[in-house]
C-alpha positions as CSV (number, residue, x, y, z in Angstrom):
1,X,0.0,0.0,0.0
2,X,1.3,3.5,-0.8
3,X,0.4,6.8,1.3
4,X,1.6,10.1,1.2
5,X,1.7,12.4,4.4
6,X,0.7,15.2,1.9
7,X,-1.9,16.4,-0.5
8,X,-1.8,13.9,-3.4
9,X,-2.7,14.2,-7.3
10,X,-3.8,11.4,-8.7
11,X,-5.3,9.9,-11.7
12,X,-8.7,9.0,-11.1
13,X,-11.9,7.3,-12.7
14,X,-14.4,9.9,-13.8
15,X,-17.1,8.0,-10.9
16,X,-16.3,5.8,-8.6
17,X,-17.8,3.0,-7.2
18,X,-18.1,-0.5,-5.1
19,X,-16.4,1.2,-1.8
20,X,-17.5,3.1,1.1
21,X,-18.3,6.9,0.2
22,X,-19.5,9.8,1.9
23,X,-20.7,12.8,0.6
24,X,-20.8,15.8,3.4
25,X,-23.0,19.1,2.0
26,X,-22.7,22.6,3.2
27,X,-19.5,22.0,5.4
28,X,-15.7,22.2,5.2
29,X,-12.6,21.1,7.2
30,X,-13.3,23.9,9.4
31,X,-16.0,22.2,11.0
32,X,-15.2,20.5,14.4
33,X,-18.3,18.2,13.4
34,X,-16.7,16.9,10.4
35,X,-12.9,16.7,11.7
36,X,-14.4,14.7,15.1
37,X,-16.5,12.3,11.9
38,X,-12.8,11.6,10.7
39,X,-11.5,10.7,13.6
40,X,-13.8,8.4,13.9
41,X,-13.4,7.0,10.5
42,X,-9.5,6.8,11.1
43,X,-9.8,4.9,14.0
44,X,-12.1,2.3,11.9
45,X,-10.3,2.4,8.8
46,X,-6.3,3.8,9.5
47,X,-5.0,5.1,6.9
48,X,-7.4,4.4,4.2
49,X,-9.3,7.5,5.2
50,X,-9.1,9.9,2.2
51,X,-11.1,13.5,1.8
52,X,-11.7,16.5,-0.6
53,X,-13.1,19.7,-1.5
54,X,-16.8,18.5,-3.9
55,X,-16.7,19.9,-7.2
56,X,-19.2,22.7,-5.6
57,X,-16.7,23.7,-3.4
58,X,-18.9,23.6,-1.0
59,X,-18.9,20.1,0.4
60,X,-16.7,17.5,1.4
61,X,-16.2,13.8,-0.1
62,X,-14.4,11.0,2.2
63,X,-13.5,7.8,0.8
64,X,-12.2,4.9,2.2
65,X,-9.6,3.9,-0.5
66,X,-5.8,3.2,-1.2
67,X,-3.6,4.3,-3.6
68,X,-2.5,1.4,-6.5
69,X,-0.8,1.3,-9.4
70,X,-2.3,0.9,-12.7
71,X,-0.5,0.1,-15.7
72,X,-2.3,2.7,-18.0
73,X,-3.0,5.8,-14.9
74,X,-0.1,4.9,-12.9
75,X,-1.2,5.7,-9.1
76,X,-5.1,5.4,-8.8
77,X,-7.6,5.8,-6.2
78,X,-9.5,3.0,-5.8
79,X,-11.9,2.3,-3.3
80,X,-12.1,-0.7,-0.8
81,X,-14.4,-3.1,-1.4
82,X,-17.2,-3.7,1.0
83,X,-20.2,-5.3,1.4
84,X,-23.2,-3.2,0.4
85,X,-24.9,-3.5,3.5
86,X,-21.7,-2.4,5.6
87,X,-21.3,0.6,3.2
88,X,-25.1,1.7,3.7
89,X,-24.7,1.2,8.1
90,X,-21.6,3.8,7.9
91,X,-23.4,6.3,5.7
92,X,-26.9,5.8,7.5
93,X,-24.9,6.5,10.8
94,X,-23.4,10.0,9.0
95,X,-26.8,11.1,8.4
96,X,-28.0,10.9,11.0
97,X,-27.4,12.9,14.6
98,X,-25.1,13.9,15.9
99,X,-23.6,13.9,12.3
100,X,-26.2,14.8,10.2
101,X,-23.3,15.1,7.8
102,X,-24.1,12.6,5.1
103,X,-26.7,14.3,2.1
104,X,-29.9,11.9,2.9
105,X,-31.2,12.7,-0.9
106,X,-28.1,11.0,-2.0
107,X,-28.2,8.1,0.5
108,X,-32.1,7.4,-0.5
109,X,-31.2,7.4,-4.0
110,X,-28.4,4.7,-3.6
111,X,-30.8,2.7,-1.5
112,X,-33.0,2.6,-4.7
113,X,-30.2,2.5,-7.1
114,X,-28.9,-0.9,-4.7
115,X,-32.8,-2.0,-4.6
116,X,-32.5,-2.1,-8.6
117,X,-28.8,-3.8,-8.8
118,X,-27.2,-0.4,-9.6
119,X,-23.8,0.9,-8.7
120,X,-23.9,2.9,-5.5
121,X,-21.9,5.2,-3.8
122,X,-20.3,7.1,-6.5
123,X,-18.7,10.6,-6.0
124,X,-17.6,12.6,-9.3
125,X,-14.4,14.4,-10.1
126,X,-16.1,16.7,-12.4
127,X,-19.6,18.3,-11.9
128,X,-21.1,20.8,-13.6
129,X,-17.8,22.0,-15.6
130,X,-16.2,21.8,-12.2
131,X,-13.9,19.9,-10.8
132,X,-13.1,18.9,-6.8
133,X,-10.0,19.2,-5.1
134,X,-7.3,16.5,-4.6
135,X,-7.8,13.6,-2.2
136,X,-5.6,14.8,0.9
137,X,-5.1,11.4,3.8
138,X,-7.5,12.6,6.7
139,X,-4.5,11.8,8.8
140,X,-2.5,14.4,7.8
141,X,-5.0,16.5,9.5
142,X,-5.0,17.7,13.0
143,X,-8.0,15.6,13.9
144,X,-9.1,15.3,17.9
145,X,-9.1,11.9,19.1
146,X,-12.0,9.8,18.9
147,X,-13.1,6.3,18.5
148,X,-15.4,3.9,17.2
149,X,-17.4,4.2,20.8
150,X,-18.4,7.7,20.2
151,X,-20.6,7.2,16.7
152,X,-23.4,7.6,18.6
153,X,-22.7,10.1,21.8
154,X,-24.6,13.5,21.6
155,X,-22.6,16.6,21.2
């Protein structure tokens, strides 16, 4: 596995799919909400815990990926695999509170989308004619320390 301690660039797939995905509206890295939500994440996941800037600039994505090579991109994103049902607990548990982080519009539709046998939890690099921010490893941030016992725990 490859990690950087930096902001990364990265080749990436237009959508991406099959992995845990979150997609945080109407916040930013300045939000004690969403750095405490990291924490969390990084104590569950290490350093698979990857976030950016939304192509709206006004939202966050946070992936749980790692960084491989591909022999046509070279270093790729790629999400880790997981079950459905474990991908739809995390992001049921973001929407709701305390969080209330993860868009619900989003997480309905991928309910349907899974209902169906569609791919789910995609996040785009391009929106709009606008493109999101590099992936930056959630633990080069300066998160508070958390745990996997506090998903639940009012503010």
């Amino acid at each position: 596995m490859i990690t950087f301690k930096s902001v990364i660039q990265v080749m990436e797939l237009d959508t991406m799919s099959s992995g845990l995905t979150f997609d945080w509206d109407d916040t930013d890295l300045s939000n004690p909400k969403v750095l405490k939500a990291l924490s969390v994440l990084c104590t569950e996941f290490g350093p698979r815990v990857w976030v950016r800037t939304s192509s709206s600039g006004t939202g966050l994505h946070v992936l749980i990926g790692e960084l491989t090579y591909d022999t046509l991109f070279g270093i790729v994103m790629s999400p880790v695999p997981m079950k459905l049902s474990e991908q739809m607990m995390w992001r049921k548990v973001f929407s709701e509170k305390p969080w209330n982080l993860e868009c619900v519009g989003r997480l309905f539709s991928d309910q349907v989308r899974s209902a169906e046998g569609f791919r789910t939890s995609r996040v785009f690099k391009s929106k709009n004619g606008m493109t999101s921010a590099n992936w930056i490893s959630a633990e080069t941030l300066d998160l508070p320390s958390g745990g996997a016992g506090e998903l639940h725990e009012e503010e």
